[in-house]
C-alpha positions in Angstrom: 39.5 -15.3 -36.6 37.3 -13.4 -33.8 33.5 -13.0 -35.0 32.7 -8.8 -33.9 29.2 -7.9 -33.5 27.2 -4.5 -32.7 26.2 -3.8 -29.2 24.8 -0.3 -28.4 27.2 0.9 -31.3 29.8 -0.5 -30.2 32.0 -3.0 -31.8 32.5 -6.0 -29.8 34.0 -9.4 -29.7 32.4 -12.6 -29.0 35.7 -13.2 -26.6 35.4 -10.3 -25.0 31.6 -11.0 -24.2 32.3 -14.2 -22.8 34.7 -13.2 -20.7 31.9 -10.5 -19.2 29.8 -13.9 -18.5 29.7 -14.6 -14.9 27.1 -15.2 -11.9 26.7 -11.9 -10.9 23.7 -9.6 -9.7 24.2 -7.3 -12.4 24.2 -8.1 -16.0 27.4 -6.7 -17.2 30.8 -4.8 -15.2 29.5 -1.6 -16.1 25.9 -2.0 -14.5 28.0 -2.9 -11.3 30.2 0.0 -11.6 27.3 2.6 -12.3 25.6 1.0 -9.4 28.9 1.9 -7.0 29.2 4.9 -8.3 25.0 5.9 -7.7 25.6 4.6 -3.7 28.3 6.6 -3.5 26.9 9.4 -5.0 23.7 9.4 -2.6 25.9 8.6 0.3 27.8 11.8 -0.1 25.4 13.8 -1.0 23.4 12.5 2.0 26.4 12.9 4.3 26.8 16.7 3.0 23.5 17.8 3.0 23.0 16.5 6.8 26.2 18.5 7.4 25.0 21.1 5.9 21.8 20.9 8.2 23.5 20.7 11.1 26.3 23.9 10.7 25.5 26.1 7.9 23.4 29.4 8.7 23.7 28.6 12.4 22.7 31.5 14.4 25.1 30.8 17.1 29.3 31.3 17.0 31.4 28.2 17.0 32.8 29.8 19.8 30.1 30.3 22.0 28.8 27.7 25.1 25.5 27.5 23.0 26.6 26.2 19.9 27.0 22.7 21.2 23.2 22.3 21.9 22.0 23.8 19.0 24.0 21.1 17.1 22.8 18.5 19.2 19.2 19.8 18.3 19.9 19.6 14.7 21.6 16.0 15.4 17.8 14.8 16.5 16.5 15.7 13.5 19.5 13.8 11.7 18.6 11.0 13.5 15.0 10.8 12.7 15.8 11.0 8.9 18.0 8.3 9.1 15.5 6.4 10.8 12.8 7.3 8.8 14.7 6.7 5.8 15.4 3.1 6.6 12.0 2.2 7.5 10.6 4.0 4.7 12.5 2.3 2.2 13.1 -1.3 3.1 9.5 -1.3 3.8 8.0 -0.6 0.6 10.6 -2.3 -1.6 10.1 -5.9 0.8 6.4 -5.3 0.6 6.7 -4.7 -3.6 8.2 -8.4 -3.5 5.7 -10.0 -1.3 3.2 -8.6 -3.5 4.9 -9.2 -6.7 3.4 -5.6 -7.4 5.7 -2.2 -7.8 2.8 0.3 -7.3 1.3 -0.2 -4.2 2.8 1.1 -0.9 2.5 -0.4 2.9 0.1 2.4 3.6 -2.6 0.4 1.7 -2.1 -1.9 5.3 -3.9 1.4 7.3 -0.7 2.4 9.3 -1.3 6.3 8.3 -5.2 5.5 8.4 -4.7 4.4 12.2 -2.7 7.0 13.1 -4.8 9.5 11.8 -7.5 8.0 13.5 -6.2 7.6 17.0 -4.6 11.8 16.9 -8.3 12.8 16.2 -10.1 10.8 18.7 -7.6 12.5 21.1 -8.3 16.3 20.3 -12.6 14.9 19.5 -13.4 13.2 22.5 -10.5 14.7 25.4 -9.7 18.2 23.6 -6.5 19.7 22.3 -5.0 19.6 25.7 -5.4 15.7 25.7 -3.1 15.4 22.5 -0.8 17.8 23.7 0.0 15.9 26.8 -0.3 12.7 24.8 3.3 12.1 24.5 5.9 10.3 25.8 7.3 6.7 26.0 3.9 5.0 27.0 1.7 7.3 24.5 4.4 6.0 21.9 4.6 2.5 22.4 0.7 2.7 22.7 0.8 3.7 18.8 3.4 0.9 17.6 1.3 -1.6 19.7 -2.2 -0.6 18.0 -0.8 -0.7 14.5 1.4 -4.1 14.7 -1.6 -5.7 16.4 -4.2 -4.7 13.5 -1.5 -5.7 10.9 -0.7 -9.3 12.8 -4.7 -9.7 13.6 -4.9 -8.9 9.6 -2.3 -11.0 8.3 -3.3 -14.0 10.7 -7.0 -13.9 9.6 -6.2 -13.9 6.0 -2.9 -15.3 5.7 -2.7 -18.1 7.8 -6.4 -20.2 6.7 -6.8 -22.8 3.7 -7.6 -20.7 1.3 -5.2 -17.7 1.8 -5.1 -14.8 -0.1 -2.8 -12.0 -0.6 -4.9 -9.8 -2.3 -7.9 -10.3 -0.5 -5.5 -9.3 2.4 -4.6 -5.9 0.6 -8.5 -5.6 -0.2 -9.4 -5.9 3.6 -6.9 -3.3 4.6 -7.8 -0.8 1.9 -11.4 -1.3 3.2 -10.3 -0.3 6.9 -8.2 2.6 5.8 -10.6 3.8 4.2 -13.0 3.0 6.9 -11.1 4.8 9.4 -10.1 8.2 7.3 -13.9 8.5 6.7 -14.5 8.3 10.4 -11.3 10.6 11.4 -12.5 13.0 8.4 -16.3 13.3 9.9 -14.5 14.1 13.7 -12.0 16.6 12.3 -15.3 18.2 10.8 -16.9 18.5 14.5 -13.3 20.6 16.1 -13.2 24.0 17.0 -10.8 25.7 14.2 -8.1 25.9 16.8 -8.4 22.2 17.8 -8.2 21.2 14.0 -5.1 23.7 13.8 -3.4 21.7 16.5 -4.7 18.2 14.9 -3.3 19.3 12.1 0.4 20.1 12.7 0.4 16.1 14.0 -1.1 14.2 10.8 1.4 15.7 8.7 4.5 13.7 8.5 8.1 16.1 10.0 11.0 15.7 11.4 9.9 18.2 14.2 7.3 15.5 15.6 10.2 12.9 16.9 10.9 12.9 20.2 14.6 12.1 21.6 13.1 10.3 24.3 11.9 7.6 21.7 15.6 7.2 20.7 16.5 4.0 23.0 12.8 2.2 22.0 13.0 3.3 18.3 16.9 2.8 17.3 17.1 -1.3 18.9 13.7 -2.1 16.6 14.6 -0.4 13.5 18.0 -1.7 13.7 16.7 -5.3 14.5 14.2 -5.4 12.1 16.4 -3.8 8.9 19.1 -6.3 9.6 16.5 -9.7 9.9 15.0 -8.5 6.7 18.4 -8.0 4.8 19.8 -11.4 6.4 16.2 -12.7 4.0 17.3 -10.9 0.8 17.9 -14.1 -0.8 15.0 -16.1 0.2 13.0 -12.6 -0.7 14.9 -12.8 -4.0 13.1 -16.2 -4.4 9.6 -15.1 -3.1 9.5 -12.3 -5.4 9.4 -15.1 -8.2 5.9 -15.6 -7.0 4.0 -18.4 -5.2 4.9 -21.6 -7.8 8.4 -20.5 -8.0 9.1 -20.4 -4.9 7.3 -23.4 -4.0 9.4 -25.1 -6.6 12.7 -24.3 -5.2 11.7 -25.4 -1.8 11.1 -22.1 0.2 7.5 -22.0 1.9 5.9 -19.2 0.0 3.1 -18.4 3.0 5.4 -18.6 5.9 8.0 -16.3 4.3 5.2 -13.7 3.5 4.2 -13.2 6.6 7.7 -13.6 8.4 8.5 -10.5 5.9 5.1 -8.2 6.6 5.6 -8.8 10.2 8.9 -6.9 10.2 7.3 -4.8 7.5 4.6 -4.4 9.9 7.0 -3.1 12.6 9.4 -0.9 10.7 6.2 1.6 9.0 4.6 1.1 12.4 7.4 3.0 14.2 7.8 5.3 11.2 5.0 6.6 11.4 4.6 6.9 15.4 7.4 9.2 15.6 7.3 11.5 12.9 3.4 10.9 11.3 2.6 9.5 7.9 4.7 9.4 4.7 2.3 7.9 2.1 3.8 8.1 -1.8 7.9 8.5 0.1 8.8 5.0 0.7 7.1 4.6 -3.3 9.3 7.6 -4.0 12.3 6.3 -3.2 11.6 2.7 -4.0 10.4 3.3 -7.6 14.3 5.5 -8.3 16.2 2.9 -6.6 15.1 0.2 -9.2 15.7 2.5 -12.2 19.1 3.1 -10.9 20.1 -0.3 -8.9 19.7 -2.1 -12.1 19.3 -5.6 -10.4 16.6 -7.6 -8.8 18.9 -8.6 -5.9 17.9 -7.5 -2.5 21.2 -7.1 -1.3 22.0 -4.5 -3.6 18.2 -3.1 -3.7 18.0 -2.2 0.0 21.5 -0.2 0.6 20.3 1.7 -2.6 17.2 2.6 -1.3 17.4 3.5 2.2 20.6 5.5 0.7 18.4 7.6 -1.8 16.2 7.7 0.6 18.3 9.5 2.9 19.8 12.1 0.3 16.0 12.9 -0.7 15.1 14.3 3.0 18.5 15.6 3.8 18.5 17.3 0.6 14.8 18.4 1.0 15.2 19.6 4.0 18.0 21.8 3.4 16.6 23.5 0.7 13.4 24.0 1.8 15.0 25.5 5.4 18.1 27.5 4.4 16.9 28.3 0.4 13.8 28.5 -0.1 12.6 29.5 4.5 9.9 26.9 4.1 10.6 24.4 6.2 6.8 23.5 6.6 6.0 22.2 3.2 8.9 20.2 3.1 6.5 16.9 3.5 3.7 18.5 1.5 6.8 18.8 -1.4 8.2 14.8 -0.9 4.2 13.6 -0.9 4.0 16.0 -4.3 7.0 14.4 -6.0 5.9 11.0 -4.5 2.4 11.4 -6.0 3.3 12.2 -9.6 5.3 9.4 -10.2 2.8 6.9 -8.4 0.8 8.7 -11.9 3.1 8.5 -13.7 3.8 5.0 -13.5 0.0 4.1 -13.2 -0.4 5.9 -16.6 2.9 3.9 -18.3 2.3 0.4 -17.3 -2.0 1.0 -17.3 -3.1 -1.2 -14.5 -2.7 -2.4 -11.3 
């Protein structure tokens, strides 16, 4: 004679819950299932907003010679998304293992500090002109180069010694962020107002600000880099256990770390080169993909999120440009929503 019990209101018995025992990522069938059927859902909706970005209210016939490059326009800033998506989201949710912490972002490293910095020295000491012709390949690769060597000089200082420390690393680089927005804040003040109106178009994060030319430097790094750190979900599965853990089951905890922020390093670096800083998306879209993933397993983490990611700009973007004819506060509405849950989850979990 069976034994039932009670589970969730439900009737069950203990055969039937041994047979759901098995070595899986997920706890039960039906947290894989919902998990399948939330990827699918963001991949679809993802695919179908960026198809509705790229044909619906087109100005052009289907007919007519232009319509091709209009598309291919709209294609660029497909592109960027995706990119922007990917680099966004495995970012944040590899540097929430490292740090064994769910609230703080990569920005905290001073990617969007530096950046900010080095678009207003341009307009403060060379003019507007200067940042307007600042562009291309070399002006590019200049800002990746900048902000993966402050982030490897930063990791190697305080990483690499005998008495490493992860935090003070995270304390450091909140120091020169801050350092850097007061001193980009006190130049902004010194512009002419239609300097600060051109500054100001670049240190908000767009779609509008990549640059196709970037494509064949940008696409082989982000590519490179997302596929090295999914190849390490399992040894990041492990490091998220925390120093004595991992220790325990063999992995080197300090080399690992930094192996993981130097790709880190280089995905929010190019992010935020091509289309300007993104501060509370990457915690946006990391923070939803664990409520709905429903496992700690990086293999199934990172599709999640640079999925969700994806359907959030597509999605924001199509509404804010063909609904709502404000496609300039589309960033200003992702930071918003990005924000209040950073609160929100401060104000739940009360601390650090």
């Amino acid at each position: 004679m069976s034994t039932v019990i009670e589970r969730d209101g439900v009737e069950v018995s203990i055969g039937e819950l041994r047979e759901e025992r098995h070595a899986s990522a997920f706890q039960s069938k039906w947290a894989s299932r919902r998990y399948w059927l939330f990827l699918s859902a963001f991949i679809l909706g993802g695919l179908l907003c960026a198809l509705g970005l790229l044909l619906y209210n087109n100005p052009v016939p289907i007919d007519s010679p232009s319509f091709v490059p209009v598309v291919e326009r709209r294609i660029v800033a497909i592109v960027t998304m995706l990119i922007a998506a990917l680099c966004q989201s495995l970012a944040t949710v590899a540097f929430h293992s490292v740090t064994n912490n769910r609230i703080i972002t990569p920005s905290l490293l001073g990617f969007d500090a530096l950046y900010s910095t080095i678009q207003t020295s341009m307009v403060f000491f060379f003019g507007a002109g200067a940042l307007i012709g600042f562009s291309g390949t070399s002006a590019f690769l200049t800002q990746v180069g900048l902000m993966v060597t402050m982030s490897l000089l930063l990791y190697g200082w305080l990483l690499s010694g005998k008495y490493a420390n992860l935090q003070l690393m995270l304390l450091i680089g909140i120091i020169i962020g801050t350092g850097l927005n007061s001193v980009s804040s006190f130049m902004r003040r010194m512009l002419a107002p239609s300097e600060f109106d051109i500054l100001q178009a670049r240190l908000f994060g767009s779609v509008t600000n990549a640059d196709v030319a970037y494509f064949p430097i940008v696409i082989p790094i982000v590519v490179i880099a997302g596929t090295l750190l999914f190849l390490f979900s399992n040894r990041l599965n492990i490091v998220a256990l925390g120093k004595d853990v991992a220790t325990t089951f063999g992995v080197n905890h300090r080399r690992s770390v930094i192996y993981t922020l130097v790709l880190i390093s280089l995905l929010m670096s190019v992010s935020t080169a091509l289309i300007g800083p993104l501060t509370f998306f990457g915690f946006l879209v990391a923070t939803l993909s664990y409520q709905v993933a429903s496992t700690y397993d990086h293999k199934y983490v990172f599709p999640m999120a640079f999925a969700l990611g994806f359907f959030v700009l597509t999605s924001a973007y199509f509404f804010m440009y063909h609904i709502f004819q404000t496609p300039s506060v589309v960033s200003v509405i992702i930071e918003l929503f990005g924000g209040l849950i950073f609160l929100a989850v401060i104000l739940r979990k009360r601390s650090l």
